[in-house]
N, CA, C and O atoms as a GROMACS GRO file, in nm:
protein
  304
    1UNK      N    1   0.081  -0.120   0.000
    1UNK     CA    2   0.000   0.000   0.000
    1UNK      C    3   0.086   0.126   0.000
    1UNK      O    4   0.020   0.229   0.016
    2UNK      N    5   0.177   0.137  -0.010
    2UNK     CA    6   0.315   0.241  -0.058
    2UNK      C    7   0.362   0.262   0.075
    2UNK      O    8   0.417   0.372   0.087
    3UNK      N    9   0.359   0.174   0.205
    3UNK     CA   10   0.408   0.209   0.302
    3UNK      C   11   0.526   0.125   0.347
    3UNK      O   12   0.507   0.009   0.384
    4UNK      N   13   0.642   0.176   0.345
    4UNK     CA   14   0.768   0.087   0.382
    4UNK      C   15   0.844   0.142   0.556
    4UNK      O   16   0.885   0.257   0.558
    5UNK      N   17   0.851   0.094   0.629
    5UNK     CA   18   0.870   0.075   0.719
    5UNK      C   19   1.025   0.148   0.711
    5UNK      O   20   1.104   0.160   0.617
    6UNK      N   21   1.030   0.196   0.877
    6UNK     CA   22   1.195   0.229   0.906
    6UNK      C   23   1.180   0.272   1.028
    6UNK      O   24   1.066   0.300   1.064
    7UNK      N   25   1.244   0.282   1.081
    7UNK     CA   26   1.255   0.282   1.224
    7UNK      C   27   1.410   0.359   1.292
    7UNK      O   28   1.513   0.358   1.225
    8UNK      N   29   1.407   0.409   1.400
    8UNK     CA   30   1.494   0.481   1.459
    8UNK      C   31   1.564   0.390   1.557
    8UNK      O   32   1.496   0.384   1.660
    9UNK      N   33   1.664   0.323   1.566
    9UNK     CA   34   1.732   0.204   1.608
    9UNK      C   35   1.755   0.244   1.755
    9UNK      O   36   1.728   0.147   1.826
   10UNK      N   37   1.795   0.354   1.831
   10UNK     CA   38   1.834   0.398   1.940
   10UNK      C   39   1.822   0.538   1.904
   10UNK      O   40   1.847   0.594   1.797
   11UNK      N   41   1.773   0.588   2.031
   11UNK     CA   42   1.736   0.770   1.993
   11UNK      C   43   1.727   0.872   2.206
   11UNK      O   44   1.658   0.966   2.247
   12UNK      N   45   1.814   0.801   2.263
   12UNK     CA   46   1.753   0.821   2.402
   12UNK      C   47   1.814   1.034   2.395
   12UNK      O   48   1.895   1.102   2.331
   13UNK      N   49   1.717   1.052   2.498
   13UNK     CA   50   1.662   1.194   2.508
   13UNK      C   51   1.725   1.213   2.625
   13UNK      O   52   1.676   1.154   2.721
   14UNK      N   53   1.849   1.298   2.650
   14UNK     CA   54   1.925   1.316   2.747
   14UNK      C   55   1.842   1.390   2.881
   14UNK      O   56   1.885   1.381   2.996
   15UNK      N   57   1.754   1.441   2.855
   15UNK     CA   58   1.679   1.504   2.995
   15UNK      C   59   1.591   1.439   3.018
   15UNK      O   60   1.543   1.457   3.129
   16UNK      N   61   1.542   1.361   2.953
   16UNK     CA   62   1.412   1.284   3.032
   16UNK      C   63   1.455   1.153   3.101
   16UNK      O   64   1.564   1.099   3.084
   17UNK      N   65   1.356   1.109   3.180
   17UNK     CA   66   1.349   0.990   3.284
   17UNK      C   67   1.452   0.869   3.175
   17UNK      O   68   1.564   0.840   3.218
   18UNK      N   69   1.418   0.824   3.077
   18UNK     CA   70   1.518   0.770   3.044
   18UNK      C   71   1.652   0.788   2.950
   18UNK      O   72   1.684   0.722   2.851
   19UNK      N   73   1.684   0.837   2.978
   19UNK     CA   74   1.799   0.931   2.869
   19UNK      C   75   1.954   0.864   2.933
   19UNK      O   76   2.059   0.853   2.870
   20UNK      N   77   1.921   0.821   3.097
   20UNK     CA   78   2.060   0.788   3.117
   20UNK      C   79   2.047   0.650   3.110
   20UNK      O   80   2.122   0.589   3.186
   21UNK      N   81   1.982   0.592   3.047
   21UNK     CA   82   1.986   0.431   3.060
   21UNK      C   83   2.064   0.416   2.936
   21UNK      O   84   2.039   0.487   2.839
   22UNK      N   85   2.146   0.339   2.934
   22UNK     CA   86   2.307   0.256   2.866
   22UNK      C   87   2.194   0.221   2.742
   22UNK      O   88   2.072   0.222   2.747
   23UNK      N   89   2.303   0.186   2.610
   23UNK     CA   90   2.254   0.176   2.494
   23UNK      C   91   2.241   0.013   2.527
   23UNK      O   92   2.288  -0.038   2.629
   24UNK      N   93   2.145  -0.084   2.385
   24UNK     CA   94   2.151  -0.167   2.391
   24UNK      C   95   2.269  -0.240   2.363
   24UNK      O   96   2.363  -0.173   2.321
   25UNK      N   97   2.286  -0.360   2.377
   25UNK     CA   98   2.385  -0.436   2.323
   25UNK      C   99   2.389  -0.443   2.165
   25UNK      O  100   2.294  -0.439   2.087
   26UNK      N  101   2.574  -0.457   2.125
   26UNK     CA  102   2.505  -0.426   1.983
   26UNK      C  103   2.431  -0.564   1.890
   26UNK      O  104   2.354  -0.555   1.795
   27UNK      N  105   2.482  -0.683   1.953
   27UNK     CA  106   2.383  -0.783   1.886
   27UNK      C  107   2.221  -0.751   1.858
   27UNK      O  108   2.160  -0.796   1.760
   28UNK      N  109   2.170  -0.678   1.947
   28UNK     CA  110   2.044  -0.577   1.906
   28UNK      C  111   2.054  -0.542   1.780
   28UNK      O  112   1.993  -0.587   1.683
   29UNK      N  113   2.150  -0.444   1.787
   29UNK     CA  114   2.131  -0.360   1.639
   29UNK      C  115   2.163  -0.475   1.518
   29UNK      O  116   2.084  -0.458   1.425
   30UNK      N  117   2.234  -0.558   1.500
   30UNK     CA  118   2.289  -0.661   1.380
   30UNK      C  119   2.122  -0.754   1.386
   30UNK      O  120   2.069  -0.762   1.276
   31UNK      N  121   2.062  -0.804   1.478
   31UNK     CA  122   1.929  -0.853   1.466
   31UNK      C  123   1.870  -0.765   1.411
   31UNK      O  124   1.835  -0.806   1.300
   32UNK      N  125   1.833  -0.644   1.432
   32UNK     CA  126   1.676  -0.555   1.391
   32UNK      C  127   1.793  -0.568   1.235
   32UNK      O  128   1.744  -0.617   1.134
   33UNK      N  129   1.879  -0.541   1.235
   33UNK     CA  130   1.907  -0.499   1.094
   33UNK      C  131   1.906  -0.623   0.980
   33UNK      O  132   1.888  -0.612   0.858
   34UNK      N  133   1.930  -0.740   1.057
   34UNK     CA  134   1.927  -0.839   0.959
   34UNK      C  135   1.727  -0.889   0.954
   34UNK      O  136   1.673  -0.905   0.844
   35UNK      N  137   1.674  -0.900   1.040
   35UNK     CA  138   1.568  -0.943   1.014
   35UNK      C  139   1.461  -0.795   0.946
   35UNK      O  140   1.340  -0.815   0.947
   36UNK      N  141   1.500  -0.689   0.904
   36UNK     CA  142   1.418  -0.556   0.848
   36UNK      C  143   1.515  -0.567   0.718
   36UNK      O  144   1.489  -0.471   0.646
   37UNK      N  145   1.622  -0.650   0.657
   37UNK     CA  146   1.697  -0.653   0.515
   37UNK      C  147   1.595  -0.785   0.510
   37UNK      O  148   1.481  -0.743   0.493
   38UNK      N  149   1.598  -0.887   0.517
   38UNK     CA  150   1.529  -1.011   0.548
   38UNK      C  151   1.399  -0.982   0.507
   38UNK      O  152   1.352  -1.052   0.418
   39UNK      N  153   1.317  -0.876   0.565
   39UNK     CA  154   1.152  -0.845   0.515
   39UNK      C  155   1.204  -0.791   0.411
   39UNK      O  156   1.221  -0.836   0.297
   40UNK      N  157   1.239  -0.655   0.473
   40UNK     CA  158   1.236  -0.577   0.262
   40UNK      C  159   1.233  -0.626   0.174
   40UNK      O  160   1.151  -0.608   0.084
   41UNK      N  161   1.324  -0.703   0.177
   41UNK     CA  162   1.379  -0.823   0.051
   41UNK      C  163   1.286  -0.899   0.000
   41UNK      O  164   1.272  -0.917  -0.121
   42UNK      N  165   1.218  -0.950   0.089
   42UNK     CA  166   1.130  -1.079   0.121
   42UNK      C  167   0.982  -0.989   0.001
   42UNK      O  168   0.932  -1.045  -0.097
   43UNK      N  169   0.959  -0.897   0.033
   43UNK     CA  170   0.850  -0.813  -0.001
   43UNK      C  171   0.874  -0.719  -0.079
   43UNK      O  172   0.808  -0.619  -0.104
   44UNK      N  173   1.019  -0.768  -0.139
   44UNK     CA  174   1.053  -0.695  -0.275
   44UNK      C  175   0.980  -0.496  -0.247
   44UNK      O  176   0.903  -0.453  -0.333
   45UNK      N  177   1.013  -0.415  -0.141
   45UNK     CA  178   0.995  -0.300  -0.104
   45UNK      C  179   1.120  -0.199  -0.182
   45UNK      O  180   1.243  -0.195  -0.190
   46UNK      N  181   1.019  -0.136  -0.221
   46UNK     CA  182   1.135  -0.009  -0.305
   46UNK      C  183   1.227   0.070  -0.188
   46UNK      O  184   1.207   0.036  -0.071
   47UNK      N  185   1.309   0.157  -0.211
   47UNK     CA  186   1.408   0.184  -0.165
   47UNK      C  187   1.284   0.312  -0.100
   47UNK      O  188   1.173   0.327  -0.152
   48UNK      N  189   1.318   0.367  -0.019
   48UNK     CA  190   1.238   0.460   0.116
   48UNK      C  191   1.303   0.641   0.029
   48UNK      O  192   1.418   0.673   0.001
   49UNK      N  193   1.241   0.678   0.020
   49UNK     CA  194   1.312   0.825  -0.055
   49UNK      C  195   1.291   0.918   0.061
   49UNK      O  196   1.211   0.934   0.153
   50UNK      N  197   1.422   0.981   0.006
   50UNK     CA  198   1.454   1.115   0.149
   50UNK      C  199   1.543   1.046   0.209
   50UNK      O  200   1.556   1.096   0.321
   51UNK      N  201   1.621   0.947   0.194
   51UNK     CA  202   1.724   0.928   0.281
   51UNK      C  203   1.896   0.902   0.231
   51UNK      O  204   1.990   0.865   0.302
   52UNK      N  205   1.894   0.938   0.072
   52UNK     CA  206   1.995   0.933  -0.063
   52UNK      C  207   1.985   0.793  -0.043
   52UNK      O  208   1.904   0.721   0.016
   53UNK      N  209   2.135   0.763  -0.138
   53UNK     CA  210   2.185   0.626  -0.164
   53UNK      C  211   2.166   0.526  -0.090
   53UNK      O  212   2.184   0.527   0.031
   54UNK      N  213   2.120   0.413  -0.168
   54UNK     CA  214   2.133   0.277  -0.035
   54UNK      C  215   2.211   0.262  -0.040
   54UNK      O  216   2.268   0.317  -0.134
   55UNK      N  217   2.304   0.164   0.059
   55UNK     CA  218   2.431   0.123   0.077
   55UNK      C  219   2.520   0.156   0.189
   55UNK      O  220   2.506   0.263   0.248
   56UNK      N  221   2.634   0.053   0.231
   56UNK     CA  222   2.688   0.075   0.327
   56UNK      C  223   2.763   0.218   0.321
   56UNK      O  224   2.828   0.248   0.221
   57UNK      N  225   2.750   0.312   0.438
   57UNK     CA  226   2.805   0.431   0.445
   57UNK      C  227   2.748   0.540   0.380
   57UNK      O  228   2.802   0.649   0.360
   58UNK      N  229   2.606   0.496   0.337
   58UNK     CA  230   2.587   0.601   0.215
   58UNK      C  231   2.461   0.700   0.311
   58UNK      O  232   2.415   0.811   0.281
   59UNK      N  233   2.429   0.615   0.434
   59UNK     CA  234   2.312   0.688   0.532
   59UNK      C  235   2.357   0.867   0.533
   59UNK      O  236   2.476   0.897   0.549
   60UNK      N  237   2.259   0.968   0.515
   60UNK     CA  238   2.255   1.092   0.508
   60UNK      C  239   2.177   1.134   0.656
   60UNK      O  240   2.182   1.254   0.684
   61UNK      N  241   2.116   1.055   0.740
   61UNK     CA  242   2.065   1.041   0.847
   61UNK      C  243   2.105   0.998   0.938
   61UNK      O  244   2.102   0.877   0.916
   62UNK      N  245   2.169   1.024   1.094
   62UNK     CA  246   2.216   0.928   1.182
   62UNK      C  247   2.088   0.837   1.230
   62UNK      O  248   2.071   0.798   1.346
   63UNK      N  249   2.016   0.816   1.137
   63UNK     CA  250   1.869   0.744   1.202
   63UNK      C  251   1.869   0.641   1.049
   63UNK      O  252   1.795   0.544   1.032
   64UNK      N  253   1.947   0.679   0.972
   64UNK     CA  254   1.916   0.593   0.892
   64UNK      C  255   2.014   0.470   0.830
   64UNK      O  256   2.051   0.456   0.713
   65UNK      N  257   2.045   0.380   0.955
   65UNK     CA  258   2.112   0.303   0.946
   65UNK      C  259   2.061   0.192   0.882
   65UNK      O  260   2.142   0.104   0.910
   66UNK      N  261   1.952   0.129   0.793
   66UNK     CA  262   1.895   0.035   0.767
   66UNK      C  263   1.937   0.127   0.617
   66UNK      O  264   1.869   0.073   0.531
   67UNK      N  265   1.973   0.176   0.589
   67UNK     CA  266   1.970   0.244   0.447
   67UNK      C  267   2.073   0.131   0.386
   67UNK      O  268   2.055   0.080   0.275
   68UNK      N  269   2.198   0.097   0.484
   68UNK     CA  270   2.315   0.046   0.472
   68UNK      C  271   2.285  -0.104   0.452
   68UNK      O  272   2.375  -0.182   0.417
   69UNK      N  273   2.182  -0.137   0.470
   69UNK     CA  274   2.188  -0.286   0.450
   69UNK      C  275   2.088  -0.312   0.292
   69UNK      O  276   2.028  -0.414   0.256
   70UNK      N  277   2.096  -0.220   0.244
   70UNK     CA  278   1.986  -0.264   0.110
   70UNK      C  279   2.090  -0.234   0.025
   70UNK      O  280   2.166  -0.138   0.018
   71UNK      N  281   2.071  -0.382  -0.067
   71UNK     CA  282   2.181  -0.411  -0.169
   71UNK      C  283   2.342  -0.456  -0.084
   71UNK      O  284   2.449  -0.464  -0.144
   72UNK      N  285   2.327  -0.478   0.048
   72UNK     CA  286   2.463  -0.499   0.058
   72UNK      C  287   2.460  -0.649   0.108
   72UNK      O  288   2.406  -0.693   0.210
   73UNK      N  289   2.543  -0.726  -0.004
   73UNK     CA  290   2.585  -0.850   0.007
   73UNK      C  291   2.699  -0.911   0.089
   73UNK      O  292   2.811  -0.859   0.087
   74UNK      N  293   2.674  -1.018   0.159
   74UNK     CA  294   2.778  -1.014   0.291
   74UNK      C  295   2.890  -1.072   0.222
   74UNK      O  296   2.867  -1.098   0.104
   75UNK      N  297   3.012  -1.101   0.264
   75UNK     CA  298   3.140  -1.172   0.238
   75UNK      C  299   3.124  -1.284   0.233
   75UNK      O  300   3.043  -1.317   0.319
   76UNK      N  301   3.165  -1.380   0.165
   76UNK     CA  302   3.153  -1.526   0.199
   76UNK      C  303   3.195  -1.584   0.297
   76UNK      O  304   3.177  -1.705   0.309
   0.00000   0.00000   0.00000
């Protein structure tokens, strides 16, 4: 229905009640990122506009770290 998903991976708010709680572990972040390349893929989803190039390093957003995993093929 032209809606593709993305999400803000870690975003804590330094003055509020939780702002001093420790980041997650990063096996967190390598899960959300492999199982949200895993859907996209899966559901053949066009690339999200407003965020430039897909690809590793190519994020124009510090929120847009899932940018980096579309089209990027792992090492053998």
């Amino acid at each position: 229905h032209g809606v593709v998903p993305r999400f803000t991976t870690w975003c804590p708010e330094p003055y509020t009640t939780l702002g001093s709680q420790p980041g997650p572990p990063l096996r967190y972040f390598l899960e959300l990122l492999t199982s949200w390349k895993r859907i996209f893929e899966k559901h053949k989803l066009p690339v999200p506009p407003g965020y430039g190039e897909p690809g590793p390093g190519k994020a124009v957003f510090s929120v847009s770290a899932f940018m980096d995993v579309i089209g990027y093929t792992p090492r053998p």
